[in-house]
C-alpha positions in Angstrom: 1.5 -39.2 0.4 -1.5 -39.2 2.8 -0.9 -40.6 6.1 -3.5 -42.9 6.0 -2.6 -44.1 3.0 -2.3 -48.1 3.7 0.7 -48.2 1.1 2.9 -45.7 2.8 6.0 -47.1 4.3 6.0 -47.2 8.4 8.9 -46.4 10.1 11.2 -48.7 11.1 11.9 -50.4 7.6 10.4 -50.6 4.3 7.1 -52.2 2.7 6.8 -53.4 -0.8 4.7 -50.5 -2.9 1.0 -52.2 -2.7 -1.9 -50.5 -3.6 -2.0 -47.2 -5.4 1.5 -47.1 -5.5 2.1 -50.4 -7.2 -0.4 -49.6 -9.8 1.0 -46.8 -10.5 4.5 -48.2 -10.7 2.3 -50.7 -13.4 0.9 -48.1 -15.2 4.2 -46.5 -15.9 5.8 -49.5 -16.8 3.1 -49.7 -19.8 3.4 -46.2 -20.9 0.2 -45.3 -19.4 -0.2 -42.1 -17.2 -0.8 -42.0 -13.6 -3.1 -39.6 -12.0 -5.6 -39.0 -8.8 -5.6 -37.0 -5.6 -2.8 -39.3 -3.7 -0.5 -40.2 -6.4 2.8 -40.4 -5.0 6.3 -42.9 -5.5 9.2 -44.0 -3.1 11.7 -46.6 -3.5 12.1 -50.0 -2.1 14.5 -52.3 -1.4 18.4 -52.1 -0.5 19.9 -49.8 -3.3 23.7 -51.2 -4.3 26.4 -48.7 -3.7 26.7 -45.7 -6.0 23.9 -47.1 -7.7 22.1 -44.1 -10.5 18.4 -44.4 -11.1 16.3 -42.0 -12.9 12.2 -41.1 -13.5 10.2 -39.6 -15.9 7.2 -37.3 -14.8 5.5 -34.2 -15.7 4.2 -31.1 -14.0 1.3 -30.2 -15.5 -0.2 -26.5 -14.7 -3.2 -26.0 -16.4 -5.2 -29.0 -17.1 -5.7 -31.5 -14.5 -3.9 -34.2 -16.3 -2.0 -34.3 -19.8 -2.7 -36.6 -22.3 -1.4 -40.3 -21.3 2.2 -40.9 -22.4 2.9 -37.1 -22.9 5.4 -34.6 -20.9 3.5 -31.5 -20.1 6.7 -29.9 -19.7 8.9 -31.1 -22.9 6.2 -32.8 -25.8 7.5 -35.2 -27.5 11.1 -35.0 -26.5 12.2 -37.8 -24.4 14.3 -37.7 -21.1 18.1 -38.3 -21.4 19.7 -41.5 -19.5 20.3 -40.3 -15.7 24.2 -39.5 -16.7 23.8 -37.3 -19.7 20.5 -35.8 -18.1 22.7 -34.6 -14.7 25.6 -33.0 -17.2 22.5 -31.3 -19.1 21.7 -30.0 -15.2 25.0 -29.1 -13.8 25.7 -27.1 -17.3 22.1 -25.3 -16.8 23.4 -23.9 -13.7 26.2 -22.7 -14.9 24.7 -20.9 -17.9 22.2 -19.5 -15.3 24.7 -18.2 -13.3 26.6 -16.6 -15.4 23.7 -15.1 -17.1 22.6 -13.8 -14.0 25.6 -12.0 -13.5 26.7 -10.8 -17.0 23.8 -9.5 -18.0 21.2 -9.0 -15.5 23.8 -7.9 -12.5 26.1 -6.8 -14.8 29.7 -7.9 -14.7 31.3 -8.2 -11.4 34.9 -7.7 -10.6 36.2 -9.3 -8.4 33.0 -10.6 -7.3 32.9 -12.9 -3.7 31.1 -15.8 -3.5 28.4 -14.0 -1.2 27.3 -12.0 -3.7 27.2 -14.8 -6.6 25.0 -17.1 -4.2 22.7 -14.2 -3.2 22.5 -12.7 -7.1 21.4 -16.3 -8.1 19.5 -17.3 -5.2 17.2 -13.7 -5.8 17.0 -13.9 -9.3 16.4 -17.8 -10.5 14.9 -19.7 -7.7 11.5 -17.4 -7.3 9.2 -16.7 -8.9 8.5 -19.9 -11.1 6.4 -19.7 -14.3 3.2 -21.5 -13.1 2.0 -22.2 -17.0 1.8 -24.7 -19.5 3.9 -24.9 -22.5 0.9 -23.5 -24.4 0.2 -20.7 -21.9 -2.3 -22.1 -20.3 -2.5 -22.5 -16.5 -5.1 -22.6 -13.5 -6.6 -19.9 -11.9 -7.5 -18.2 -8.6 -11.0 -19.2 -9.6 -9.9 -22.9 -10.3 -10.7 -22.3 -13.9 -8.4 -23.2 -16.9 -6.9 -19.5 -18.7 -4.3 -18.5 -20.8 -2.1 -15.7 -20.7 -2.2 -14.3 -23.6 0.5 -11.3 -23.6 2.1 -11.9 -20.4 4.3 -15.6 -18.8 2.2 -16.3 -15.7 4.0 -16.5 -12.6 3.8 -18.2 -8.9 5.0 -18.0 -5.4 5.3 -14.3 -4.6 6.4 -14.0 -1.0 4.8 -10.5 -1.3 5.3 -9.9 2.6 9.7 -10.3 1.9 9.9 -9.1 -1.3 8.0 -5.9 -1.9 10.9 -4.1 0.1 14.2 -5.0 -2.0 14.0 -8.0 -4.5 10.8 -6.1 -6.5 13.2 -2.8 -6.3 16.3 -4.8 -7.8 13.9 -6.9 -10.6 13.0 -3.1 -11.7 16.7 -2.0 -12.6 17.5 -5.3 -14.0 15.1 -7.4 -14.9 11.8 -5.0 -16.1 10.6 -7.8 -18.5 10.0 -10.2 -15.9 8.7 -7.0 -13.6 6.3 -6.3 -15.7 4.6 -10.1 -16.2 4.3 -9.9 -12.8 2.1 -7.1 -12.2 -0.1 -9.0 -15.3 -0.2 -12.1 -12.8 -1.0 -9.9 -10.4 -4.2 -8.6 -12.1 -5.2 -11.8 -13.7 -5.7 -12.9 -10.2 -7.4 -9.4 -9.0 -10.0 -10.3 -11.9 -10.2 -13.8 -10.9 -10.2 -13.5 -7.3 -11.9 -10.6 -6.6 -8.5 -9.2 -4.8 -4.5 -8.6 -5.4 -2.0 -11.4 -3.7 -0.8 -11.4 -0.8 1.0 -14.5 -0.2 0.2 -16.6 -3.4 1.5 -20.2 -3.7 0.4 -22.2 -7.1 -2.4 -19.7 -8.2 -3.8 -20.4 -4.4 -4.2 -17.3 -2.2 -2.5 -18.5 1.6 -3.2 -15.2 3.2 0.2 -16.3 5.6 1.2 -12.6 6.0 0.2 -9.1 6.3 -0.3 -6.2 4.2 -1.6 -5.9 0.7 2.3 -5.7 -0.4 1.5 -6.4 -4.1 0.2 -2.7 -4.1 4.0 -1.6 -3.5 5.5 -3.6 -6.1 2.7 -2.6 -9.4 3.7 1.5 -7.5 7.2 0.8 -7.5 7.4 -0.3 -11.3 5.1 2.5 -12.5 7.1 4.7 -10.7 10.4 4.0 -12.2 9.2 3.7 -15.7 7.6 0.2 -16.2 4.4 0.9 -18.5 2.6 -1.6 -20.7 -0.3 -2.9 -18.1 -3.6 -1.6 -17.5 -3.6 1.1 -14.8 -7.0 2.0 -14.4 -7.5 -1.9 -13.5 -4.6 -1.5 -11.0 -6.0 1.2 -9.3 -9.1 0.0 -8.9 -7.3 -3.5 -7.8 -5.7 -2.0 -5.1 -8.8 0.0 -4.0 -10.8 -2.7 -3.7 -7.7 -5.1 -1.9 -7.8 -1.7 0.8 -11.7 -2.3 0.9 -11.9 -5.7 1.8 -14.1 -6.7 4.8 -11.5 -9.2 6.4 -8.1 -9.0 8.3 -9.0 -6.2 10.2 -9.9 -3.7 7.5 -13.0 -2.5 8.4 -11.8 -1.4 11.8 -9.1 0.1 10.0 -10.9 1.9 7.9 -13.8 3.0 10.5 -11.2 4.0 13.4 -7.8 4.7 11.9 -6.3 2.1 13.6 -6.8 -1.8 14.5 -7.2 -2.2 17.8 -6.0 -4.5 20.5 -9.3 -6.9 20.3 -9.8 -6.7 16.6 -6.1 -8.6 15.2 -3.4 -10.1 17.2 -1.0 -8.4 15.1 -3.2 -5.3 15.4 0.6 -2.6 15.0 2.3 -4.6 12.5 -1.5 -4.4 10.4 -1.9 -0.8 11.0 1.9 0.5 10.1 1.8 -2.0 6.7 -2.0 -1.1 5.8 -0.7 2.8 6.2 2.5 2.2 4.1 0.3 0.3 1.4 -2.1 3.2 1.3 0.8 5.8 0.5 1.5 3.4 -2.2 -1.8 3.9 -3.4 -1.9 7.3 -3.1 1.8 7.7 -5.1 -0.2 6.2 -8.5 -3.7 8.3 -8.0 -1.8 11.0 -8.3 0.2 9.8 -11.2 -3.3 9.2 -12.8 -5.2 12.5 -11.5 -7.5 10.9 -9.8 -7.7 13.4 -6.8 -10.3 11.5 -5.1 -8.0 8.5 -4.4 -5.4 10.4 -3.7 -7.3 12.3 -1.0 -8.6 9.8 0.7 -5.8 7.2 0.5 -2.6 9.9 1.4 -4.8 10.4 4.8 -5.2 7.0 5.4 -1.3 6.7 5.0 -1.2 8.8 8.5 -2.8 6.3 10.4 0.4 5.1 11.6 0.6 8.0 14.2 -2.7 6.2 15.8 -0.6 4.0 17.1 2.6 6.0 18.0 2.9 6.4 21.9 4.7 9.8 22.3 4.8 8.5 26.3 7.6 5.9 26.0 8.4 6.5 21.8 7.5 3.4 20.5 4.7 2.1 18.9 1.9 0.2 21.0 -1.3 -1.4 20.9 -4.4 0.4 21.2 -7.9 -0.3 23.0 -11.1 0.7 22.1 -11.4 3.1 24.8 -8.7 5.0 22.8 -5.9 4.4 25.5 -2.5 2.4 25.2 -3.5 -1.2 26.3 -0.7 -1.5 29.7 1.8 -4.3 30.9 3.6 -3.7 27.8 6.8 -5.2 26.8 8.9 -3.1 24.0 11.1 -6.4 23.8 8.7 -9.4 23.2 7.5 -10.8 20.0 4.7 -12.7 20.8 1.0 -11.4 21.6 2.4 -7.9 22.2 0.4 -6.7 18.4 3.4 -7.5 16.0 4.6 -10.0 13.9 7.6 -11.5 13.0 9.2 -8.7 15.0 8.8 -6.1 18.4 8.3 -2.9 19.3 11.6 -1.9 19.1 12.1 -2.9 15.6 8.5 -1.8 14.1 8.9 1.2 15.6 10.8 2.1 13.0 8.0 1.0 10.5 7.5 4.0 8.7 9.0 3.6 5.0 7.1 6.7 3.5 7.8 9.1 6.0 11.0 8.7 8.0 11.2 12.4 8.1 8.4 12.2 10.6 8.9 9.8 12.5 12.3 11.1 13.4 10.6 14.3 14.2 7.5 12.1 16.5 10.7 10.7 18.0 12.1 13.9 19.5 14.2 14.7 16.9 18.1 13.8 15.3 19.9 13.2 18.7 16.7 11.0 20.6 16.4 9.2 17.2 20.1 8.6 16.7 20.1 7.5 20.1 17.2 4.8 19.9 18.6 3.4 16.4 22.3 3.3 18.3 20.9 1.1 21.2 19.0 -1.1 18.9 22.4 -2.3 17.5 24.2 -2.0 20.1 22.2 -3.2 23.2 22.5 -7.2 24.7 19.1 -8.8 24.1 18.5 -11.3 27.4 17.9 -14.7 26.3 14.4 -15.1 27.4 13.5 -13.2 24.3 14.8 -15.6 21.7 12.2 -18.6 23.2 9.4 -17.1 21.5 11.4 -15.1 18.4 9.6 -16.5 15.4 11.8 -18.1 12.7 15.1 -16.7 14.3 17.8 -18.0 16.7 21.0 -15.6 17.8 22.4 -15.8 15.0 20.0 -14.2 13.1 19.9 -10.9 15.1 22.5 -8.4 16.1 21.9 -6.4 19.6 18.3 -6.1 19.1 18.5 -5.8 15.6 16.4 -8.7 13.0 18.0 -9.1 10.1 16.9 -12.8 9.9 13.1 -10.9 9.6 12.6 -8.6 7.4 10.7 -5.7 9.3 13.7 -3.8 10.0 15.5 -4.6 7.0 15.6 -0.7 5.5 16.4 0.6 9.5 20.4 0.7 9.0 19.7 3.3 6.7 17.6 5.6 8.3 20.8 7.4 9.9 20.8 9.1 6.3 17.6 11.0 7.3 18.8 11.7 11.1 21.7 13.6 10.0 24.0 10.4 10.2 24.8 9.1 7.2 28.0 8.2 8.1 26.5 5.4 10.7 24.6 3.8 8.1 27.8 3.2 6.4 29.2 1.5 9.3 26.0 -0.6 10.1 25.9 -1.8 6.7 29.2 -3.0 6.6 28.4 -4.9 9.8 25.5 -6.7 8.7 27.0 -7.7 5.7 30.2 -9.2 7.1 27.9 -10.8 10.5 25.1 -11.7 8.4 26.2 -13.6 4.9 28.9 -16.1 5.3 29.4 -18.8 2.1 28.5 -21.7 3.3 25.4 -23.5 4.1 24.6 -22.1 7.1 25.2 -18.5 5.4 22.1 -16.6 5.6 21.3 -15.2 9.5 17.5 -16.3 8.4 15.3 -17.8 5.7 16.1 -16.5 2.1 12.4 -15.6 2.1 12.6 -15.6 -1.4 15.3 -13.6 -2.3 14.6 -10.9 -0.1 17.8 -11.3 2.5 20.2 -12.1 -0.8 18.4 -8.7 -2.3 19.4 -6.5 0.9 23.1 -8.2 0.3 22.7 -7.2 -3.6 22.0 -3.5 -2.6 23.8 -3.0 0.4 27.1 -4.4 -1.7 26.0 -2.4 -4.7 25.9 1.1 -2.0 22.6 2.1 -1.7 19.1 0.5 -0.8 15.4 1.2 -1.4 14.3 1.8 1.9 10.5 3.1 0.5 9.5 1.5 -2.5 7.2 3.2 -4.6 9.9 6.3 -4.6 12.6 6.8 -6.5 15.3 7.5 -4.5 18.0 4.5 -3.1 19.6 5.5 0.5 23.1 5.4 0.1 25.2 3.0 2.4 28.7 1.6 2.1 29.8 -0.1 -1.5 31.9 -3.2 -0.4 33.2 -3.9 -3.9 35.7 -2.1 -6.4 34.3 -1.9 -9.4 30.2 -3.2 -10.7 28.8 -2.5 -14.1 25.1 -3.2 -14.0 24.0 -3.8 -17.4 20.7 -1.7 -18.6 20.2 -3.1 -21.8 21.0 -1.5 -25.6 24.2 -1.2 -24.9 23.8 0.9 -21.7 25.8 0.6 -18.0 25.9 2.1 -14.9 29.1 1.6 -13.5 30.1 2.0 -9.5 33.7 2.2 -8.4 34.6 2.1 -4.5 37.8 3.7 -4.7 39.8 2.3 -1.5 37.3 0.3 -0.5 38.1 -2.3 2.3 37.4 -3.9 5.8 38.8 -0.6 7.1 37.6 2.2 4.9 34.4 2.0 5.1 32.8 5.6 5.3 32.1 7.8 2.2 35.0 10.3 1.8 32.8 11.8 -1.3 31.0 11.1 -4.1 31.0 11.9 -7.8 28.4 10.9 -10.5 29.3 11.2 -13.9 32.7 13.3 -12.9 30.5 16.5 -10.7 30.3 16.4 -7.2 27.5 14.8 -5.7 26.6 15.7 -2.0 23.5 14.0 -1.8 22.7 10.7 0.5 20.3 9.4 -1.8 20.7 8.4 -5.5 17.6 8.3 -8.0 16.6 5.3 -10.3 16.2 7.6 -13.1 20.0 8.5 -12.2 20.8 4.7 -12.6 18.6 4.1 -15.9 20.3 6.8 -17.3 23.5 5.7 -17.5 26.9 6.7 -16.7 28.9 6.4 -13.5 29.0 6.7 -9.7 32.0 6.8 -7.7 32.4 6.4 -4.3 36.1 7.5 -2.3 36.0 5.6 0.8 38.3 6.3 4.1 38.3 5.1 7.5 37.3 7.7 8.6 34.0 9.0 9.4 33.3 13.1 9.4 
């Protein structure tokens, strides 16, 4: 309710609903339906112990009102007595959970509460359909439309999700996958430009990045077909041509400078990783052009790159490193949601690279050790956004998601066998099962899809590939359902708070010696199968 609403209760005690609020309360009384830009309900009086009450309402998503007397959301069927409709509830969890698990997860053995609470948290609470009944629903441009071959979808935390719950919706939920890339075009050709942050058909622009762009690459990539790529190319060409959020000094420099965005580094390392993304489904479509100019706008990350102290720093306009620099802080250094230390690892579509801009194996190794391992003072967590200690271990954010993939970059520093052991961390210091579980916001499913992977053994550190990094399976046995009949089943053999390094690896009964595992490996069936030790080579 508005604040200035007259009928809103003050604090201290209650008022009797006056006003708006009593009409309405009249107006449902006769059947009638209640609508206007401040409708709103709350109860009054001294409820008797244990006392049940119920309401009625619909949610109504395209028009601006139903019909009087009508339930946008259920025509014609009327709402259960508060008893029988909280059993109908409690059993629709349950069915949702154990669909959840059975067939879009597959079957767990002996699967840990974590992983049930993360699985349903990722897969059930976000996205919502954001639709009528009869398709229809409100668009970007506040006009009524209905989706005609697709179920129209909101709240798309694009910023969180692109890096691991897209990845997991496209090995085991492509349906859903796929309507969202539709959403994501419907409001492209309503808009004018791809989502970055959409709430309720609204564009919020909270974050960075044009992330959608990463999530339509990463479906087309591994095998989702069935939308209309031309319009997704030229979507995302025109979301990287936009004239706002420091683009055009992106585009004109190679990098956003100091004075044009507070977050000018976090912009310039997402813009260039979005750009690769671009450049990944150009060349699927042979259009050279794109690809051209998009794969060297992908580079622009080294603009920013100071080879002086190895990390990544803020730029002037005179071309030099802007001084009194702090690697540590999170607030007005040209990040967001995150430091230096922790976005200088920002490079998902070229770790090669930047292990090689960072002196090599041994100087990498050696930065990605101390940013585990090193005691951040406490005068760092006043301004760390969204995150308190518990969120971060050493230096290390896992509460934020920038360095979510950064556990597994040991696999391309010659390591692997450190990524196994800093997976296993995180997942014991970061997931508990209880409230107070999560080292950060769920951000959507994004933290219970890193917990997904990382228990499953191997991550998507650059979406828009198709190869998972391989970490540390912390279960015995998963069978992850792929539809028609088809599984790909994992077995940890040994597995346990101990053995946590990779003796070896066998898929489908050969020897496999390589630290990353391909989706077309997955889709295609069969089984991986991990011998763990405690011992690491």
């Amino acid at each position: 309710r508005d604040r200035s609403d007259p009928a809103r209760p003050r604090a201290g005690g209650h008022r009797r609903g006056r006003g708006r609020a009593a009409g309405a309360a009249r107006c449902r009384r006769r059947g009638q339906a209640t609508q206007g830009d401040a409708v709103g309900a709350y109860p009054t009086g001294k409820p008797r112990a244990m006392e049940l009450f119920s309401y009625r309402r619909g949610v109504d998503r395209g028009r601006r009102f139903g019909s009087p007397g009508e339930d946008v959301l259920e025509r014609g069927k009327p709402f259960a007595r508060c008893g029988d409709h909280l059993r109908r509830v409690v059993q629709l969890l349950r069915e949702v959970a154990q669909r959840v698990v059975e067939l879009r997860v597959g079957h767990l053995e002996q699967l840990d509460v974590d992983t049930l609470t993360a699985v349903v948290t990722a897969m059930t609470i976000v996205p919502n359909i954001n639709m009528d009944v009869d398709s229809m629903y409100r668009g970007r441009d506040d006009m009524l439309h209905k989706a005609k071959d697709f179920t129209n979808y909101s709240v798309f935390s694009l910023w969180d999700t692109y890096r691991a719950a897209h990845p997991l919706y496209t090995i085991i939920d492509r349906k859903r996958s796929l309507d969202y890339i539709k959403t994501f075009l419907a409001q492209y050709q309503q808009g004018g430009r791809l989502p970055v942050w959409e709430l309720a058909g609204n564009e919020t622009d909270c974050m960075i990045g044009y992330h959608s762009i990463p999530v339509i690459v990463d479906a087309y990539m591994k095998g989702i077909r069935g939308f209309d790529t031309d319009l997704a190319l030229r979507a995302m060409k025109t979301s990287a041509e936009w004239d706002q959020l420091g683009l055009p000094a992106y585009r004109a420099h190679g990098v956003i400078e100091a004075g044009d965005e507070s977050e000018s580094v976090s912009k310039t390392l997402e813009y260039a990783y979005d750009d690769w993304c671009i450049a990944q489904l150009a060349k699927k479509l042979n259009r050279g052009d794109i690809y051209t100019e998009f794969i060297k706008r992908s580079e622009n990350w080294k603009n920013v790159y100071d080879p002086s102290i190895g990390y990544m720093r803020p730029k002037l306009s005179d071309g030099k490193f802007r001084g009194n620099f702090d690697v540590l802080k999170t607030d007005n250094e040209g990040f967001i949601e995150g430091n230096a230390w922790n976005y200088s690892l920002y490079v998902p579509h070229d770790p090669e690279k930047l292990v090689l801009m960072m002196g090599g194996n041994d100087r990498f190794n050696k930065h990605l050790d101390s940013l585990f391992t090193m005691q951040l003072p406490d005068e760092f967590f006043a301004e760390t956004e969204d995150i308190t200690k518990e969120g971060i271990i050493g230096n290390y954010v896992h509460g934020n998601e920038p360095a979510h993939h950064a556990a597994y970059l040991y696999n391309y520093s010659g390591k692997p066998w450190k990524t196994q052991e800093r997976v296993r961390m995180i997942l014991k210091k970061m997931y508990h099962p209880s409230p107070d579980g999560l080292g950060g916001n769920d951000d959507c499913g994004q933290m219970s899809a890193w917990y997904v992977f990382s228990y499953l053994g191997f991550y998507p550190v650059s979406p828009g590939s198709e190869d998972y990094a391989i970490g540390s399976p912390s279960m015995n046995t998963a069978v992850i359902s792929l539809g028609k009949g088809k599984t790909f089943r994992i077995e940890a053999r040994d597995q346990g708070d101990k053995n946590v390094y990779v003796k070896k690896i066998e898929l489908n009964g050969k020897p496999y010696v390589k630290n990353f595992i391909s989706h077309t490996d997955i889709m295609n069936g069969g089984k991986l199968v991990f011998y763990m030790t405690s011992k690491h080579p």
